[in-house]
ZAMARGU-4260 file (C-alpha; in steps of 0.2 Angstrom, whole numbers, plus 5000, padded with zeros to 4 digits):
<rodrens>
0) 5463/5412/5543 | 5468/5423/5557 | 5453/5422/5571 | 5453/5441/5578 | 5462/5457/5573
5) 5480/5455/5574 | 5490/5454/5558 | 5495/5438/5549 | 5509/5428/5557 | 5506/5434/5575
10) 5495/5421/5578 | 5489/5403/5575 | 5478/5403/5558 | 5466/5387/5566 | 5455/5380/5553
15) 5436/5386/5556 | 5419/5384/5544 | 5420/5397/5530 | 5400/5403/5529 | 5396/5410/5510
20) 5409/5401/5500 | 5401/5396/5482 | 5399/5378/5479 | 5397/5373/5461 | 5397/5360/5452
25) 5392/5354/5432 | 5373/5357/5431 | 5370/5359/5446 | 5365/5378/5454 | 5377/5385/5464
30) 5374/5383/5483 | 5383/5395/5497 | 5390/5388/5513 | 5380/5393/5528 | 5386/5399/5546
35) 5395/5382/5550 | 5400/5378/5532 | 5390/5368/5528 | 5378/5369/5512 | 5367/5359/5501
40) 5363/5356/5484 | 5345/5350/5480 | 5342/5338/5467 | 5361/5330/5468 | 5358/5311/5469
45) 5375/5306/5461 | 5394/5309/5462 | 5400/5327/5457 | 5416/5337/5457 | 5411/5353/5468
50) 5422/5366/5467 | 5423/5378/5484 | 5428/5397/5479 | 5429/5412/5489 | 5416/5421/5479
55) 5399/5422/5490 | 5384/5432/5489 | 5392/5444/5500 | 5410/5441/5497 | 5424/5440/5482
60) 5441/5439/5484 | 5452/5442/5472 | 5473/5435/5471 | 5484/5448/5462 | 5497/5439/5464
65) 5489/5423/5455 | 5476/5411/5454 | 5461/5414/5467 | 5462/5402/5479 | 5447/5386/5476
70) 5445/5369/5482 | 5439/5355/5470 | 5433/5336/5479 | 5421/5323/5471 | 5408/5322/5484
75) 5395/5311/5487 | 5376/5314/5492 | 5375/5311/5510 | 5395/5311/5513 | 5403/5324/5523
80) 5418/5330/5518 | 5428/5345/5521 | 5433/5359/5510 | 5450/5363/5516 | 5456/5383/5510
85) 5477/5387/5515 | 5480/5369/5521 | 5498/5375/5518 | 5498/5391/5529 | 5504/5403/5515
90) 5507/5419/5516 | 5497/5423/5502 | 5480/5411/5502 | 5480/5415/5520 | 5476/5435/5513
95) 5461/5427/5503 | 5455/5418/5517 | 5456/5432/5531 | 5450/5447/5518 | 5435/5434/5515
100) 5430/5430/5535 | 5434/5447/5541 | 5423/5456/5527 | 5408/5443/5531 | 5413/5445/5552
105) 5409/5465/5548 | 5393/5461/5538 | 5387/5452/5551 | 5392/5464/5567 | 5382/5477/5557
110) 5368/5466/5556 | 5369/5461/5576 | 5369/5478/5579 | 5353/5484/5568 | 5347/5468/5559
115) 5338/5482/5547 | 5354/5489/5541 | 5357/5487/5524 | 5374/5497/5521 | 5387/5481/5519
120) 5370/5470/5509 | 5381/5468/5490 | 5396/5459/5488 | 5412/5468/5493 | 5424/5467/5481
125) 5443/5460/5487 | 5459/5464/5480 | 5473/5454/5491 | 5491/5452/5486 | 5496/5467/5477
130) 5513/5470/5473 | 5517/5485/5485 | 5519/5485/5504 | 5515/5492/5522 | 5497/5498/5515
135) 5479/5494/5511 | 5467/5505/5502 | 5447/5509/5497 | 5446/5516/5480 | 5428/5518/5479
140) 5424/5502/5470 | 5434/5489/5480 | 5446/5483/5496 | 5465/5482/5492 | 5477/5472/5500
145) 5497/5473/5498 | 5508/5459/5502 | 5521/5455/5515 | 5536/5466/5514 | 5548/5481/5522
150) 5547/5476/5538 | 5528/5474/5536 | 5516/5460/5536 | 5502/5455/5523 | 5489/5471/5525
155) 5473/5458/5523 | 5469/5455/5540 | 5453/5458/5551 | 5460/5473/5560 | 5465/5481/5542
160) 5448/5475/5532 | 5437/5482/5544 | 5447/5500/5544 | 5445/5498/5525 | 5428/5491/5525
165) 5424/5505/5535 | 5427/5519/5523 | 5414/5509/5512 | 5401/5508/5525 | 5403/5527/5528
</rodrens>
């Protein structure tokens, strides 16, 4: 994902832990990754195939454009192993990604600012990729994000999320 405001494509997107990504797996309860991705899931003492997704108590993204982006690996117990979202740098999973960190980057600013502040405490609701251009939009109900085009990049980026993000905090 891209690290700080600009927009997609003017900077390195550098791998980074992703915190409230949804972690399930058959029979098992859904576990969220914490600051530093990591996670656990209690009472796992064999094998599974954990899927990663960017849906988290606090965050879902949505693809317009196609299939949400999620990550399946057969883990282990006590084997690390890394969750890997956008390993090809695309345009459009890198919108998933960025609309994902930046809307948990703002939660969190508000809460580093008054820990009792409750305004950004549901999950937001991300459209990214909509066939359109050179805009973004709050409708009331959720984040919207239009893709690369006329001269203008991919709108979900942090700079454009918070702005929109915004609106729903006010």
């Amino acid at each position: 994902a891209q690290p700080r405001l600009l927009r997609e494509g003017s900077e390195p997107a550098p791998l980074h832990p992703l915190k409230d990504v949804a972690l399930s797996a058959s029979g098992v309860t859904t576990a969220y990754s914490n600051a530093s991705g990591g996670f656990v899931m209690p009472g796992v003492n064999s094998s599974k195939s954990v899927t990663a997704r960017l849906e988290g108590q606090w965050s879902k993204v949505v693809n317009v454009a196609g299939s949400d982006s999620s990550v399946t690996l057969t883990l282990a117990p006590g084997t690390p192993q890394t969750f890997t979202f956008n390993a090809g740098l695309s345009e459009q999973a890198t919108a998933e990604v960025n609309a994902h960190t930046a809307v948990e980057a703002m939660r969190d600013w508000l809460h580093s600012v008054d820990a009792a502040e409750t305004a950004l405490d549901f999950q937001v609701l991300s459209y990214v990729n909509e066939a359109d251009t050179c805009n973004a939009f709050y409708d009331g109900f959720s984040l919207n994000y239009f893709l690369a085009g006329d001269g203008c990049p991919n709108t979900a980026y942090q700079g454009v999320v918070w702005h929109e993000e915004g609106h729903w905090a006010n």
